[in-house]
HTML snippet that shows the backbone in 3Dmol.js (N, CA, C, O; Angstrom):
<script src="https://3Dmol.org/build/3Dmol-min.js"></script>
<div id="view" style="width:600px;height:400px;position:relative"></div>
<script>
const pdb = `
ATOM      1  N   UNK A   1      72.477  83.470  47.450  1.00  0.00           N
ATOM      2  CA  UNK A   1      72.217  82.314  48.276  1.00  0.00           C
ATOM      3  C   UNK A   1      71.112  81.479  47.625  1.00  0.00           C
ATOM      4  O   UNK A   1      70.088  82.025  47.216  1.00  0.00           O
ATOM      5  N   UNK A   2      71.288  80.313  47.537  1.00  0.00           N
ATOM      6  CA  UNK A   2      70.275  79.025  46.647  1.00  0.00           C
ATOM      7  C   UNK A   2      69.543  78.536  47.829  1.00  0.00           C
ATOM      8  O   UNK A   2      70.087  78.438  48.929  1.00  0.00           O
ATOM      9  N   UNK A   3      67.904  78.127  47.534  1.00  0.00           N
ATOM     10  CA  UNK A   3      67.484  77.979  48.305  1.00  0.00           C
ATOM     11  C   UNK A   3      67.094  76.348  48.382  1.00  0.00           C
ATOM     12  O   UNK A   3      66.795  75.824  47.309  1.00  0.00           O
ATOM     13  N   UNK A   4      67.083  75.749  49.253  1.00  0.00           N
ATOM     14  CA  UNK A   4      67.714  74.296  49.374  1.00  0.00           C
ATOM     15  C   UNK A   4      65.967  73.553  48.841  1.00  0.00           C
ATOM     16  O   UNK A   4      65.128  74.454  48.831  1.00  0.00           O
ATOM     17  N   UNK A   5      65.498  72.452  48.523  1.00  0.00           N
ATOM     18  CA  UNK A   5      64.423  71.795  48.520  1.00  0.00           C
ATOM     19  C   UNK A   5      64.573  70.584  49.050  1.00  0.00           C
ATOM     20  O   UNK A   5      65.541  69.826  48.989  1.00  0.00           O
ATOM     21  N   UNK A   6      63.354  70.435  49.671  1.00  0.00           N
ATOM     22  CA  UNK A   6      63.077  68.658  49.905  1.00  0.00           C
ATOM     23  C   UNK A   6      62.519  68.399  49.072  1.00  0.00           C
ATOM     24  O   UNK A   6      61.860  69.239  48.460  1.00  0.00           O
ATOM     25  N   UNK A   7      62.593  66.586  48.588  1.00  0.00           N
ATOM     26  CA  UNK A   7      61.724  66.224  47.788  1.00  0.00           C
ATOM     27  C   UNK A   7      60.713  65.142  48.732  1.00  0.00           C
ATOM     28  O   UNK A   7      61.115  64.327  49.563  1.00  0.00           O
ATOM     29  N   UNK A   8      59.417  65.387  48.361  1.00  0.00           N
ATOM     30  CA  UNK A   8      58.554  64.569  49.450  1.00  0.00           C
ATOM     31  C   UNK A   8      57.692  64.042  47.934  1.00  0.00           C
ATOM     32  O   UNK A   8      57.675  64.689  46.887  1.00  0.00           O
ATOM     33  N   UNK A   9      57.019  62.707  48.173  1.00  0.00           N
ATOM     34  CA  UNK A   9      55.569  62.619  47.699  1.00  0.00           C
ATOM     35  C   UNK A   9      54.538  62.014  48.728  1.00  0.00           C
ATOM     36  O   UNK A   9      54.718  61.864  49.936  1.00  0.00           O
ATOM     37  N   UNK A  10      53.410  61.696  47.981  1.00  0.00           N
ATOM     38  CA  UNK A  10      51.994  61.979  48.500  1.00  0.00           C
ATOM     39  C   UNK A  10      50.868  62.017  47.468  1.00  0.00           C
ATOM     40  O   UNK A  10      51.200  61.686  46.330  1.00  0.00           O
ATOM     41  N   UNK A  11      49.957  62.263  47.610  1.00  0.00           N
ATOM     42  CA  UNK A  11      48.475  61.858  47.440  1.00  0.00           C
ATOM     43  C   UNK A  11      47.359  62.872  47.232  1.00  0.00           C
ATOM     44  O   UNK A  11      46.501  62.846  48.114  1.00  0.00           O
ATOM     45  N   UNK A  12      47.173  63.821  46.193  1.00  0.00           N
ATOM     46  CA  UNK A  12      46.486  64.507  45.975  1.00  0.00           C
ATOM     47  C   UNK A  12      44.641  64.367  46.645  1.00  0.00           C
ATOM     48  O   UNK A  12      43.878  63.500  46.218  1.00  0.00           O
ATOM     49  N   UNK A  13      44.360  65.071  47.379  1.00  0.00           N
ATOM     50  CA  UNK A  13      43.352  64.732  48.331  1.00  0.00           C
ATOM     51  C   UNK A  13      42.079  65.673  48.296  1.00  0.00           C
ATOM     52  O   UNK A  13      40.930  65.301  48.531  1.00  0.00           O
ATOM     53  N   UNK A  14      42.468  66.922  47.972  1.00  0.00           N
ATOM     54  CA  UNK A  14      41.202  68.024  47.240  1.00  0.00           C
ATOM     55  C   UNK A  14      41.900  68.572  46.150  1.00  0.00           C
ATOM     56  O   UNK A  14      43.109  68.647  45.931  1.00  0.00           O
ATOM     57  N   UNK A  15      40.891  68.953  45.488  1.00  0.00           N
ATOM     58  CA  UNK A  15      41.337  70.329  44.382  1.00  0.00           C
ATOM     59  C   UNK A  15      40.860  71.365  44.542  1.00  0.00           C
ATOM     60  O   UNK A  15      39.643  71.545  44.541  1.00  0.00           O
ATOM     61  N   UNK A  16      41.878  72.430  44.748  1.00  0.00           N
ATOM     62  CA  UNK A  16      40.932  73.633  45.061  1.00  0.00           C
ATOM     63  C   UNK A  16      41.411  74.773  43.764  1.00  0.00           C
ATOM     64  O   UNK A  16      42.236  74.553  42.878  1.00  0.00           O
ATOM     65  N   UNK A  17      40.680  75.916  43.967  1.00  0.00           N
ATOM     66  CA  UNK A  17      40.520  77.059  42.744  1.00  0.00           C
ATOM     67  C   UNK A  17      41.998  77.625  42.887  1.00  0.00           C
ATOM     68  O   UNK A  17      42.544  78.127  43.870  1.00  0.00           O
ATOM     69  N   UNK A  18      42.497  77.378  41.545  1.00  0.00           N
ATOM     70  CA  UNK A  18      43.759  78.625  41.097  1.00  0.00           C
ATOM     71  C   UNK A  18      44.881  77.795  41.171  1.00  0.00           C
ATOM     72  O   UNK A  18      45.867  78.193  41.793  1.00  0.00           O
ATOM     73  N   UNK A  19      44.878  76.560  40.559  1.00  0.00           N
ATOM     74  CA  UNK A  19      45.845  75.732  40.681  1.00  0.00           C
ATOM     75  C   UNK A  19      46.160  75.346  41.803  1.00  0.00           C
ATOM     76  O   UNK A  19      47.363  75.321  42.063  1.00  0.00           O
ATOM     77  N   UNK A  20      45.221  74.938  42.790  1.00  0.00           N
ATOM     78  CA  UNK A  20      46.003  74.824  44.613  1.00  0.00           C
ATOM     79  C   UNK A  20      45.193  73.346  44.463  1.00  0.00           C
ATOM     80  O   UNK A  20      44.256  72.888  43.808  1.00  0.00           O
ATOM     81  N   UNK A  21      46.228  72.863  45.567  1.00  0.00           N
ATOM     82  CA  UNK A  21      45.601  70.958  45.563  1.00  0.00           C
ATOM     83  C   UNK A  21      46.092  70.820  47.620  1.00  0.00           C
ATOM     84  O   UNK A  21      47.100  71.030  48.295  1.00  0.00           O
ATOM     85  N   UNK A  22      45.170  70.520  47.783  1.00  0.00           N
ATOM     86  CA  UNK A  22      45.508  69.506  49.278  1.00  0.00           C
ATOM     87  C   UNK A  22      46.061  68.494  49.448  1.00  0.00           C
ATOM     88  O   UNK A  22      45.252  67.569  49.376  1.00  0.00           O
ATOM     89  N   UNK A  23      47.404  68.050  49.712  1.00  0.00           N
ATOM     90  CA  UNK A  23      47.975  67.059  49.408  1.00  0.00           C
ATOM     91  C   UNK A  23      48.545  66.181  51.147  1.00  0.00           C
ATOM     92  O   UNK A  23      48.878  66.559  52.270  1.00  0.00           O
ATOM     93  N   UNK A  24      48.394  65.058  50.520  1.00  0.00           N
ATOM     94  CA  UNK A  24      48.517  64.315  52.004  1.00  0.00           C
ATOM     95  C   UNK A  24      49.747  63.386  51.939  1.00  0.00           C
ATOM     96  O   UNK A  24      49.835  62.348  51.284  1.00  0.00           O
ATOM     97  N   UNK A  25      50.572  63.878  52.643  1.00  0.00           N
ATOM     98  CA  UNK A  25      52.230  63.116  51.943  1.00  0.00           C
ATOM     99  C   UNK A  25      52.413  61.719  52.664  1.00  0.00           C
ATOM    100  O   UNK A  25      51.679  61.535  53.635  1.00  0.00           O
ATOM    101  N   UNK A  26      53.111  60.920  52.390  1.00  0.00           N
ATOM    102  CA  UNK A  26      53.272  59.698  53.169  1.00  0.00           C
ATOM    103  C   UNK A  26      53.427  59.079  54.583  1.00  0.00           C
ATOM    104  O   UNK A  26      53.399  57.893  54.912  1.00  0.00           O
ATOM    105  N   UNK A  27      53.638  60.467  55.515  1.00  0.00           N
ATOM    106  CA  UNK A  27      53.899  60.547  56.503  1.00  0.00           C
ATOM    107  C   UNK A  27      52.350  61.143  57.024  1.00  0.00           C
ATOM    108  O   UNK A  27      52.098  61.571  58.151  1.00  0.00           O
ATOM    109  N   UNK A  28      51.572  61.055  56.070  1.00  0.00           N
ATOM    110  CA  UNK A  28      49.953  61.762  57.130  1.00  0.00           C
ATOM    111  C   UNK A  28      49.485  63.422  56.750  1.00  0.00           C
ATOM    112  O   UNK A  28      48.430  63.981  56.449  1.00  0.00           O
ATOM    113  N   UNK A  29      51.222  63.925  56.995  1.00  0.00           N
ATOM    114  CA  UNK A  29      50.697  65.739  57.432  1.00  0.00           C
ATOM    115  C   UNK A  29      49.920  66.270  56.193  1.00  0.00           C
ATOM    116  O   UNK A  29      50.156  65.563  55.213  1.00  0.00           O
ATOM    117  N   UNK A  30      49.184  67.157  55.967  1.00  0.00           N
ATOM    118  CA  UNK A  30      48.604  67.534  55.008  1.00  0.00           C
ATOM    119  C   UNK A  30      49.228  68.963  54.806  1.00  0.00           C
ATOM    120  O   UNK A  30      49.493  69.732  55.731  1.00  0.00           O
ATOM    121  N   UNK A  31      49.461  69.259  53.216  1.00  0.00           N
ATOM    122  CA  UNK A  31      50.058  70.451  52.554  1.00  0.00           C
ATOM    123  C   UNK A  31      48.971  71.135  51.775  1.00  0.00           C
ATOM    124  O   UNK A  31      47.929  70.630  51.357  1.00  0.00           O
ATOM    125  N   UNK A  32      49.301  72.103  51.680  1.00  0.00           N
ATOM    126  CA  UNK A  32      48.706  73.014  50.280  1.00  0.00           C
ATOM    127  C   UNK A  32      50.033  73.275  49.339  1.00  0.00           C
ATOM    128  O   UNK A  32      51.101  73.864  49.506  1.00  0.00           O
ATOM    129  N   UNK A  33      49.419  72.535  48.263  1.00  0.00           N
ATOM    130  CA  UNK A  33      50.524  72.795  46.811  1.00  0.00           C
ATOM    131  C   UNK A  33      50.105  73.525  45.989  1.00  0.00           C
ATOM    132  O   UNK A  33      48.910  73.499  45.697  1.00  0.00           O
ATOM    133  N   UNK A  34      50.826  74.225  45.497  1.00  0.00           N
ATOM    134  CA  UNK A  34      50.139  74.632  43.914  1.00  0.00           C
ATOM    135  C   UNK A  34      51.455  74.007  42.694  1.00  0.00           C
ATOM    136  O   UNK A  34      52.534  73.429  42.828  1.00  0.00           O
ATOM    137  N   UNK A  35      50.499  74.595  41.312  1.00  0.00           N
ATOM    138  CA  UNK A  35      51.661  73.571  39.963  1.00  0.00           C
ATOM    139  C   UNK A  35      52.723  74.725  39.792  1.00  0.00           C
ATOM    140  O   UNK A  35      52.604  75.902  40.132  1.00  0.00           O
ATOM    141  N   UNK A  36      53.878  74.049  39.132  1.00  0.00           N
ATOM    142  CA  UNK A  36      54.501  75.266  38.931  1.00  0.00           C
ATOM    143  C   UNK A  36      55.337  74.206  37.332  1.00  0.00           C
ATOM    144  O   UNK A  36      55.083  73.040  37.027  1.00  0.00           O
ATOM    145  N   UNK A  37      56.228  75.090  36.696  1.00  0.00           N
ATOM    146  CA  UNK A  37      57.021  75.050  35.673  1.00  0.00           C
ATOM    147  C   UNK A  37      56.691  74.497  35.026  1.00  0.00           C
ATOM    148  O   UNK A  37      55.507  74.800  34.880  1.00  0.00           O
ATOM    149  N   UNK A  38      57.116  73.252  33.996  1.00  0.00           N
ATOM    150  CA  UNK A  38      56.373  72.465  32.991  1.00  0.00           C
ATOM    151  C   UNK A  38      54.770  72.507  32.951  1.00  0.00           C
ATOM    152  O   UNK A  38      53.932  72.968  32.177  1.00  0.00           O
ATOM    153  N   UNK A  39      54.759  72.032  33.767  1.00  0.00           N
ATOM    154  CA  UNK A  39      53.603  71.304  34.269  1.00  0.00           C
ATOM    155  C   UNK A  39      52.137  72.346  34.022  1.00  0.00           C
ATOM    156  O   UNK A  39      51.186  72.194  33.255  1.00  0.00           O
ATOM    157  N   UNK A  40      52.402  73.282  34.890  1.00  0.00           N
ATOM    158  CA  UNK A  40      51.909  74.520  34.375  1.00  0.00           C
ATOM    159  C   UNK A  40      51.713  75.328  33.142  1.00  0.00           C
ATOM    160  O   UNK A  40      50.600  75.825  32.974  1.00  0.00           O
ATOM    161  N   UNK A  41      52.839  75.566  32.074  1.00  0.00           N
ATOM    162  CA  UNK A  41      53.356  75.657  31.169  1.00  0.00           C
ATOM    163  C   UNK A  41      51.938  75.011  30.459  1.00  0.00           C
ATOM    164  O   UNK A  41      50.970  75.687  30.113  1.00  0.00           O
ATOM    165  N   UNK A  42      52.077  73.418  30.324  1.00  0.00           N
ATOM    166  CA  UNK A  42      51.269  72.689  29.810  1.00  0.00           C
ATOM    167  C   UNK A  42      50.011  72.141  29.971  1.00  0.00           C
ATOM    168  O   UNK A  42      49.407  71.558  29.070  1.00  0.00           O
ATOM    169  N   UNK A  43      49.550  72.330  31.223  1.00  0.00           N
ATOM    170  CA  UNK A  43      47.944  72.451  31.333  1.00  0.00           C
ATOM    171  C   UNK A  43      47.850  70.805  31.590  1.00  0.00           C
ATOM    172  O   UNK A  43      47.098  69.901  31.225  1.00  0.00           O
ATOM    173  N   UNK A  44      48.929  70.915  32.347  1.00  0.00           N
ATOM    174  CA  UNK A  44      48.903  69.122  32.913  1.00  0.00           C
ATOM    175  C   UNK A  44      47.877  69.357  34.421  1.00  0.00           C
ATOM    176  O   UNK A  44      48.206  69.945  35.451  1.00  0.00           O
ATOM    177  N   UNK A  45      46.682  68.731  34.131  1.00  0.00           N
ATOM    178  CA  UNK A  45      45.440  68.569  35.094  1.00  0.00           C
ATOM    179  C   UNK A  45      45.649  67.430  36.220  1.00  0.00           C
ATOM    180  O   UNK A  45      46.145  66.424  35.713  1.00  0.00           O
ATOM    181  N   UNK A  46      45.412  67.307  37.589  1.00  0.00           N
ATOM    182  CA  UNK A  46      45.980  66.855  38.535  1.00  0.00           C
ATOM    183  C   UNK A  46      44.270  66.478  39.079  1.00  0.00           C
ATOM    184  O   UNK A  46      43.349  67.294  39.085  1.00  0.00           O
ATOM    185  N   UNK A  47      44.185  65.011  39.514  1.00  0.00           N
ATOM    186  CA  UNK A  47      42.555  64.842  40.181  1.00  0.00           C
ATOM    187  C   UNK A  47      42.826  64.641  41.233  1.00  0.00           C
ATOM    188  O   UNK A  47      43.912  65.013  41.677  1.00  0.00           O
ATOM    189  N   UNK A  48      41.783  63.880  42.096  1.00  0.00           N
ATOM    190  CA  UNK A  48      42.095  63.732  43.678  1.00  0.00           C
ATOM    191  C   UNK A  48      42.900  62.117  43.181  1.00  0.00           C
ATOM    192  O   UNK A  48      42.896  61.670  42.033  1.00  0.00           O
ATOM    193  N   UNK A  49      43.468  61.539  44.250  1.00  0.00           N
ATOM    194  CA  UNK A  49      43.908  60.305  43.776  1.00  0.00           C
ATOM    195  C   UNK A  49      44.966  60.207  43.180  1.00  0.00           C
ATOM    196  O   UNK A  49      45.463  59.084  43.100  1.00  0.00           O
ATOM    197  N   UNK A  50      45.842  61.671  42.401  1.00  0.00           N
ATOM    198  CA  UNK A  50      47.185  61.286  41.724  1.00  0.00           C
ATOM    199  C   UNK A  50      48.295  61.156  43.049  1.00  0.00           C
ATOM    200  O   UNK A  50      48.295  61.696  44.155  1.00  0.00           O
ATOM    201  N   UNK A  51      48.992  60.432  42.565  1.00  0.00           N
ATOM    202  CA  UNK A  51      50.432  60.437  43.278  1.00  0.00           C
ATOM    203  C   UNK A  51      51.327  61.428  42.606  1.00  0.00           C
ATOM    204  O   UNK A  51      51.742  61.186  41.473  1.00  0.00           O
ATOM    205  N   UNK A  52      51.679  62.624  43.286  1.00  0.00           N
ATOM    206  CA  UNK A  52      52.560  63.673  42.932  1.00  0.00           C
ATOM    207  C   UNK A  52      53.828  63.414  44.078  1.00  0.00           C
ATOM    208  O   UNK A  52      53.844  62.973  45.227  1.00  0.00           O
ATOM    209  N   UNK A  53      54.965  63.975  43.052  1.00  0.00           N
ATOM    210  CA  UNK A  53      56.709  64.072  43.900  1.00  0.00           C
ATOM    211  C   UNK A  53      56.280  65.558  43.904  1.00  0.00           C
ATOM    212  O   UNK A  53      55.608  66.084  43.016  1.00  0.00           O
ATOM    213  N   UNK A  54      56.757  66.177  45.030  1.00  0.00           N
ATOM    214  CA  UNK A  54      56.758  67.795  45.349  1.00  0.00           C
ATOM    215  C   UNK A  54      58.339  68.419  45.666  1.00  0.00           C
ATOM    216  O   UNK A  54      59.313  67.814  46.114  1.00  0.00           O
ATOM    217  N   UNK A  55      58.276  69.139  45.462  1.00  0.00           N
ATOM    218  CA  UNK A  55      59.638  69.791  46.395  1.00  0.00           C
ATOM    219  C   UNK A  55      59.496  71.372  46.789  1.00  0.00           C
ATOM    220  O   UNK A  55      59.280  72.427  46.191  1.00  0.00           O
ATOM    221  N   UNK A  56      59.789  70.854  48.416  1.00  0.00           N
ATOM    222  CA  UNK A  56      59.441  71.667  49.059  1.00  0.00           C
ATOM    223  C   UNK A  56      60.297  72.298  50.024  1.00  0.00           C
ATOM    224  O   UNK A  56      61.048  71.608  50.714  1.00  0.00           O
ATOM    225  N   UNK A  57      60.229  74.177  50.192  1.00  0.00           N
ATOM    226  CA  UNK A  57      61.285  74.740  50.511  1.00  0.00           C
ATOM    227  C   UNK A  57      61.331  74.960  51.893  1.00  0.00           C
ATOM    228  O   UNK A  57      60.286  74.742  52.506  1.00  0.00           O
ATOM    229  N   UNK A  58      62.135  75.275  52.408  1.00  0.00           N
ATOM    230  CA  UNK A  58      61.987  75.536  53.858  1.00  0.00           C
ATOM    231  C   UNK A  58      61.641  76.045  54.848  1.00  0.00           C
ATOM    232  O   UNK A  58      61.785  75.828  56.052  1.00  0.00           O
ATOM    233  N   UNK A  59      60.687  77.460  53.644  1.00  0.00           N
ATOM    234  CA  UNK A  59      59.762  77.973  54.004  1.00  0.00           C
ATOM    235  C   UNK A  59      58.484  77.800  54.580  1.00  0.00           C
ATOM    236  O   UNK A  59      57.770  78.564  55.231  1.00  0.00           O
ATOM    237  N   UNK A  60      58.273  75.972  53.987  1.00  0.00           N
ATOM    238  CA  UNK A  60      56.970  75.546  54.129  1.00  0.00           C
ATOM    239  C   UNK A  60      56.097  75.727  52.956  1.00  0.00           C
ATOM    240  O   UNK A  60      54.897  75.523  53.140  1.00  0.00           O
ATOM    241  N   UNK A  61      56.487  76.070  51.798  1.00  0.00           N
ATOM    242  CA  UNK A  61      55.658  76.095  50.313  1.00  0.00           C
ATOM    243  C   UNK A  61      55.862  75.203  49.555  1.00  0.00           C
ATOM    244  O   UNK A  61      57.053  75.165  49.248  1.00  0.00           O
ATOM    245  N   UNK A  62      55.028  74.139  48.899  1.00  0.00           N
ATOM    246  CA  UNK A  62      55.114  72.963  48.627  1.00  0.00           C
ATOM    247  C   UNK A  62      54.700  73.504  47.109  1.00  0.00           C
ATOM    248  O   UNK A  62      53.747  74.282  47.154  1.00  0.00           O
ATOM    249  N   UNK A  63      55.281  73.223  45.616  1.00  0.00           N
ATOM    250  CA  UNK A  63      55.456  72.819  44.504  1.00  0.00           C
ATOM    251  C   UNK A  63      55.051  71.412  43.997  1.00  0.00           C
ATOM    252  O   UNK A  63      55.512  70.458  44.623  1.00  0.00           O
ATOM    253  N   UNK A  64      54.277  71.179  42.982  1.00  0.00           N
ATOM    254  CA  UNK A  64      54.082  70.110  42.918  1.00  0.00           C
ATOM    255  C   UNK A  64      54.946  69.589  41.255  1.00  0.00           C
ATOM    256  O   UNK A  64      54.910  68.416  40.882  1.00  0.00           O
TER     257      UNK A  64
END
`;
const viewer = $3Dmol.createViewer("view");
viewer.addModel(pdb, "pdb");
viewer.setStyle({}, {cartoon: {color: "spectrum"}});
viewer.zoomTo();
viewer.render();
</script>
């Protein structure tokens, strides 16, 4: 069974320790993301202020 994603973006709003970011999506609600695949991979650094696309599972765990 595949597990389905939304794609949301939003507004990187804290940075916190271990790759985790507070993110505030267009609609207000606030998430906890962490990096995952490429991105990670490559040591691509994220500040407060970026605009990140996420996708997020239905679990409620947000990927950035």
């Amino acid at each position: 069974m595949k597990e389905e994603h939304i794609e949301v973006e939003g507004r990187v709003t804290v940075v916190l320790p271990g790759t985790l970011f507070r993110v505030e999506l267009d609609n207000k609600h606030l998430v906890l993301a962490t990096v995952c695949g490429k991105m990670r991979k490559r040591w691509v650094r994220l500040t407060v202020g970026d605009r990140v696309k996420m996708e997020m599972s239905q679990i409620g765990r947000a990927h950035v």
